[in-house]
C-alpha positions in Angstrom: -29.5 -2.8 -19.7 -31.5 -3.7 -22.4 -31.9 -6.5 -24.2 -33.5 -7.0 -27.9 -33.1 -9.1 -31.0 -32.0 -9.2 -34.5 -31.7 -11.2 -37.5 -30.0 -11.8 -40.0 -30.9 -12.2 -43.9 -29.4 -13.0 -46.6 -29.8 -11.2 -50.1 -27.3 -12.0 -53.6 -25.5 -13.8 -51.2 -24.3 -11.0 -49.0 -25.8 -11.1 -45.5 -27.5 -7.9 -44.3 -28.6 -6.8 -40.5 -31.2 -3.9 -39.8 -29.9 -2.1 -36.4 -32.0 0.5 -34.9 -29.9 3.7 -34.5 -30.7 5.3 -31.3 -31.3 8.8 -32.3 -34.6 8.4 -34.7 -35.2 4.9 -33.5 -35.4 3.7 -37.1 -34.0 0.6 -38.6 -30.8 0.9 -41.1 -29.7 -2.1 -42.8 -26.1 -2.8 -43.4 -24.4 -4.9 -45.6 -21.9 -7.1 -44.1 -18.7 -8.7 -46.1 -18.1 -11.8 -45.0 -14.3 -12.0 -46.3 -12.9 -8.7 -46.7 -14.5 -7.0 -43.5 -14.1 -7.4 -39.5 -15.5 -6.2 -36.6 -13.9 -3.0 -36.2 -15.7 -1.9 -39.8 -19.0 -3.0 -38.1 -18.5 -0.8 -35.2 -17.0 2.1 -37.7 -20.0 2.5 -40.0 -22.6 2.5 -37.0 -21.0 5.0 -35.8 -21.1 7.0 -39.0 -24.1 6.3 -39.8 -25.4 7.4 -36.1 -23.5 10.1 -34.1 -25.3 9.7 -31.3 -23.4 6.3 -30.8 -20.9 6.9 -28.4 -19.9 3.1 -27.6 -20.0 0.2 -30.0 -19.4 -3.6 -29.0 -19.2 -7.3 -29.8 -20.1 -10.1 -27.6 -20.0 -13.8 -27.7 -23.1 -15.7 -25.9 -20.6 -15.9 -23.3 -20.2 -12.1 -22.7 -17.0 -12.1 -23.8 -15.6 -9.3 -26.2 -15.2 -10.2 -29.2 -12.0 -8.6 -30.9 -12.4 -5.7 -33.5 -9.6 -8.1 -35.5 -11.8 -10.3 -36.0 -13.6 -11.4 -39.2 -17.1 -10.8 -40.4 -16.4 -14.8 -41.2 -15.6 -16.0 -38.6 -18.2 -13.7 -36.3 -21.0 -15.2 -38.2 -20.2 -18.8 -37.9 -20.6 -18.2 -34.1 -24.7 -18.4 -35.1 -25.3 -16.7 -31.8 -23.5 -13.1 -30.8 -25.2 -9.8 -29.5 -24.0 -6.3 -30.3 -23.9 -3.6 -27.8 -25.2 0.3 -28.5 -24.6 2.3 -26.0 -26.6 0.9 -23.0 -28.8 -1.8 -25.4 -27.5 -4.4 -26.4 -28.8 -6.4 -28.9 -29.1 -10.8 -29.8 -28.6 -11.3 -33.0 -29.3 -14.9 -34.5 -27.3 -16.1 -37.8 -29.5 -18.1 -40.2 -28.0 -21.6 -40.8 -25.2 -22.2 -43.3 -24.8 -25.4 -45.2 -21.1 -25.5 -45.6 -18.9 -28.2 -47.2 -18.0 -31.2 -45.3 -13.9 -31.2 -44.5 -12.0 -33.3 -46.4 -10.3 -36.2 -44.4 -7.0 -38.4 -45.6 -8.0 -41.8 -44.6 -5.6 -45.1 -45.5 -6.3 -48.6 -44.7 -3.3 -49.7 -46.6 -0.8 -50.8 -45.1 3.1 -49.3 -45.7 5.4 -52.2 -46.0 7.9 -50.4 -48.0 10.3 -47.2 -48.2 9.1 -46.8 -51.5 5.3 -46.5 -50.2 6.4 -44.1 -47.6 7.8 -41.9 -50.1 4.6 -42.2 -52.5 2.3 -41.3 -49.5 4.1 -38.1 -48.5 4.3 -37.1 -52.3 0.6 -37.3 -52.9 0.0 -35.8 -49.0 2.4 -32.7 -50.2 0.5 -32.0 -53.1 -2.9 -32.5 -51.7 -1.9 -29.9 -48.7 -0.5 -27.7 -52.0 -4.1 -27.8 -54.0 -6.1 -27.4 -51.1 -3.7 -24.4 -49.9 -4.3 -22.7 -53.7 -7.8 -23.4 -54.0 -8.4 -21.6 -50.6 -6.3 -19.2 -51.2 -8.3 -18.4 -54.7 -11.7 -19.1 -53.3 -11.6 -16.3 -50.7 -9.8 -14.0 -54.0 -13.0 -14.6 -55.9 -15.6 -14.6 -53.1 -13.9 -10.8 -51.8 -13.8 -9.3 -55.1 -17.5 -10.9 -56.1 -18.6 -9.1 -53.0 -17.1 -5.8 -54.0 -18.7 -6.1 -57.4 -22.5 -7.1 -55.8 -21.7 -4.1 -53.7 -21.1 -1.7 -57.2 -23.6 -3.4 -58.9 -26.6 -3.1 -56.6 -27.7 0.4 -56.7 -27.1 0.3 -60.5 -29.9 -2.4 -60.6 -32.1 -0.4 -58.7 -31.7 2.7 -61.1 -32.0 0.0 -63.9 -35.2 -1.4 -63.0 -37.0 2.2 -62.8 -35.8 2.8 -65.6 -37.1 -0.7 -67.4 -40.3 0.7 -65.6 -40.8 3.9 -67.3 -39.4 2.7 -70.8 -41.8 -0.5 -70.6 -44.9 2.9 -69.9 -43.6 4.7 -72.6 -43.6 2.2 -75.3 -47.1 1.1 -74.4 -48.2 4.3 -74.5 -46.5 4.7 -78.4 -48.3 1.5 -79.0 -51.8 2.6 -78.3 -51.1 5.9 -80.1 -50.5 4.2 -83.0 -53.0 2.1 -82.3 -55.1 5.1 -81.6 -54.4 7.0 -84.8 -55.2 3.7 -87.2 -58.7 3.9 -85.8 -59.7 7.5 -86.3 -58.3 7.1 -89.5 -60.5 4.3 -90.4 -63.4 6.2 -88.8 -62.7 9.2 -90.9 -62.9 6.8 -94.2 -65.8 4.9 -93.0 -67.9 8.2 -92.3 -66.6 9.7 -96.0 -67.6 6.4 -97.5 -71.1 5.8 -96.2 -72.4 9.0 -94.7 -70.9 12.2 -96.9 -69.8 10.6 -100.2 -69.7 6.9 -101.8 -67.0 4.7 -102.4 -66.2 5.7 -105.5 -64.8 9.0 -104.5 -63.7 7.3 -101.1 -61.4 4.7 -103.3 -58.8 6.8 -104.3 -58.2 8.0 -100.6 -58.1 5.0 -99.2 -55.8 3.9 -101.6 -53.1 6.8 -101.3 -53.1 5.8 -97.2 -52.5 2.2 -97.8 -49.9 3.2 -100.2 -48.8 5.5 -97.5 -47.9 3.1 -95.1 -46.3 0.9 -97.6 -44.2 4.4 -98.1 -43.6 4.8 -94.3 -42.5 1.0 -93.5 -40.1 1.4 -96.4 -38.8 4.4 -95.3 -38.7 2.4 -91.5 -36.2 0.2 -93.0 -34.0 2.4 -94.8 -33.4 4.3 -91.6 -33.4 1.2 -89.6 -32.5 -1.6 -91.7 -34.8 -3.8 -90.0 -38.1 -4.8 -91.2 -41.0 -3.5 -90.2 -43.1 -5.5 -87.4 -44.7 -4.4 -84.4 -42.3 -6.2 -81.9 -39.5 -5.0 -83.2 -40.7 -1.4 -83.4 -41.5 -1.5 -79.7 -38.2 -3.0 -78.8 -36.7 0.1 -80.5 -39.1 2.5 -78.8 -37.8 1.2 -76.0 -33.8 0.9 -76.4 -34.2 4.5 -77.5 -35.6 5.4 -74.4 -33.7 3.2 -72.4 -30.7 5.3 -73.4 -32.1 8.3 -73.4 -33.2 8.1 -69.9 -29.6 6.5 -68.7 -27.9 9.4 -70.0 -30.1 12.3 -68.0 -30.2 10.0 -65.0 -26.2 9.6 -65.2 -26.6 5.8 -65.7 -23.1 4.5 -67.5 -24.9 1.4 -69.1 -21.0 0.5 -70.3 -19.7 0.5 -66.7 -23.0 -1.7 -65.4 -22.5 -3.9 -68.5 -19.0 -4.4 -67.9 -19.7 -5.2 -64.0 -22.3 -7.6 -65.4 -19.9 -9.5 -67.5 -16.8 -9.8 -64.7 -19.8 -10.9 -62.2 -20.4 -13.7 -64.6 -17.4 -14.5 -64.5 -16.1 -14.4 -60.9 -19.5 -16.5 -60.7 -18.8 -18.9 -63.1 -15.0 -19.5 -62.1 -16.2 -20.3 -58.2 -18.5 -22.9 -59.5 -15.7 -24.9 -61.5 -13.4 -24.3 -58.7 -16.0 -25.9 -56.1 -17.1 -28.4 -58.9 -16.3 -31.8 -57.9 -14.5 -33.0 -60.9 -11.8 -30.1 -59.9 -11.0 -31.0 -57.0 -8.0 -33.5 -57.6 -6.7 -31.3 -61.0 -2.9 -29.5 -60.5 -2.9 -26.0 -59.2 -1.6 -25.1 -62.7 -4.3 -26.6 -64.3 -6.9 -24.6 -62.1 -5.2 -21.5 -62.7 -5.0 -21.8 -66.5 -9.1 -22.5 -66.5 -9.8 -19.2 -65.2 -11.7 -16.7 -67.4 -9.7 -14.1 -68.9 -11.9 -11.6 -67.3 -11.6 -12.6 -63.7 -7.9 -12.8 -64.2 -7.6 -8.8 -65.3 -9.5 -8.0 -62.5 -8.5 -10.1 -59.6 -5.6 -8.0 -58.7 -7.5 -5.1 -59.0 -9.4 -5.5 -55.3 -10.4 -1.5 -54.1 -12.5 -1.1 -56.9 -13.4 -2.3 -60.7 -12.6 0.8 -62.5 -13.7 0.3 -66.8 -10.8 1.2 -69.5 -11.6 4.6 -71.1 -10.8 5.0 -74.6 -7.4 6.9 -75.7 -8.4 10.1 -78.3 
């Protein structure tokens, strides 16, 4: 029996743990969901991901077994566990978590009527009825915001290589242009002084100047934007961008769209933890929910984008 340690980190919210699998002793990091996942999918995809694990278990600090029913949620706020592989088994140590304090109904009035009875039950009834809801829609919007980082994160990655190259190939358009201006003046500046004189030079000069009055012109007709360096380079580059998506199979629609209901899972979990929300109705909550987050939030396996009808 072995014993060895691990950590956990945190990374767009989601925690991840690196186990070494026992056949290449290497490390593989796994994403772990802290709502929508248990115990048993921890043991499942270590298995997968390793066939030469043959037994996969759970322990409290105890050395108790810890249920495969069991939440990824409620695992972590144990802060100490240890996973077993095989014969190894393995500490694993849980970063802290600040957590909201629990809310606690405290009265020092005093209830000298039937009528203050009946008040105090009322406003106990629909405190247990908001807190119930905004639970309820918390752990909606924190499971689906999960299942969104999860699409969205190797879409980033293929997104910020691609950035990469298109940020290379417009500097390297740049300095071509750059590149061309100055033989050109070379060319003029060698006719002018060295084979002829400026009065034959003149003329030339002045049909390139006029030139690339002709080609900026010509820029904007095809464009419709004026001609200016910056933006130039920022079409370079959305040209590229695009052009690279498509050979890479990048839908730049679907990461957009995953973008915009990320936003707004975000945004909706902020105002429903705000401070200022915590007393409003359960109607009132529901109604200030993006119009976004409310298409989607039903839709749990997996955000799929509207395709057009021919």
């Amino acid at each position: 029996m072995f014993r060895k340690s691990l950590n956990i980190l945190f990374e767009r919210g989601l925690p991840n743990i690196s186990v070494p699998l026992p056949s290449r002793n290497e490390l593989c990091q796994f994403t772990l969901r802290p709502i929508s996942d248990n115990v048993l999918n921890l043991c499942e995809n270590l298995k997968l991901e390793d066939k030469g694990i043959d037994f996969v278990a759970v322990y409290n600090r105890d050395g108790i077994r810890i249920a495969n029913s069991t939440p990824i949620q409620h695992l972590l706020q144990l802060r100490t566990f240890s996973i077993r592989i095989n014969d190894t088994y393995y500490n694993v140590e849980v970063p802290p978590i600040l957590s909201d304090e629990e809310e606690r109904i405290e009265s020092s009035e005093r209830l000298t009527s039937l009528d203050d009875v009946k008040l105090k039950i009322a406003a106990l009834y629909s405190a247990l009825q908001i807190d119930e809801f905004k639970l309820s829609r918390e752990q909606l919007l924190i499971s689906k915001l999960e299942e969104v980082e999860i699409q969205l994160k190797p879409l980033d990655a293929i997104r910020l290589e691609i950035e990469r190259e298109c940020e290379i190939r417009s500097s390297y358009v740049a300095w071509g242009l750059f590149m061309a201006m100055g033989i050109q003046t070379g060319i003029l500046f060698r006719l002018t002084y060295f084979e002829y004189s400026w009065d034959v030079v003149e003329p030339l000069s002045y049909f390139a100047t006029y030139s690339t009055g002709l080609a900026a012109l010509g820029y904007y007709l095809v464009t419709r934007q004026s001609f200016d360096y910056p933006t130039a380079s920022e079409r370079v580059y959305s040209k590229e961008f695009y052009k690279r998506a498509a050979k890479r199979g990048f839908d730049v629609k679907l990461y957009n769209q995953l973008s915009r209901l990320k936003d707004s899972l975000k945004h909706d979990l902020d105002r429903l933890r705000d401070p200022l929300s915590q007393h409003l109705p359960a109607t009132r909550l529901a109604s200030l929910e993006s119009e976004l987050a409310k298409m989607y939030l039903t839709n749990i396996p997996k955000f799929q984008p509207k395709k057009k009808q021919n």
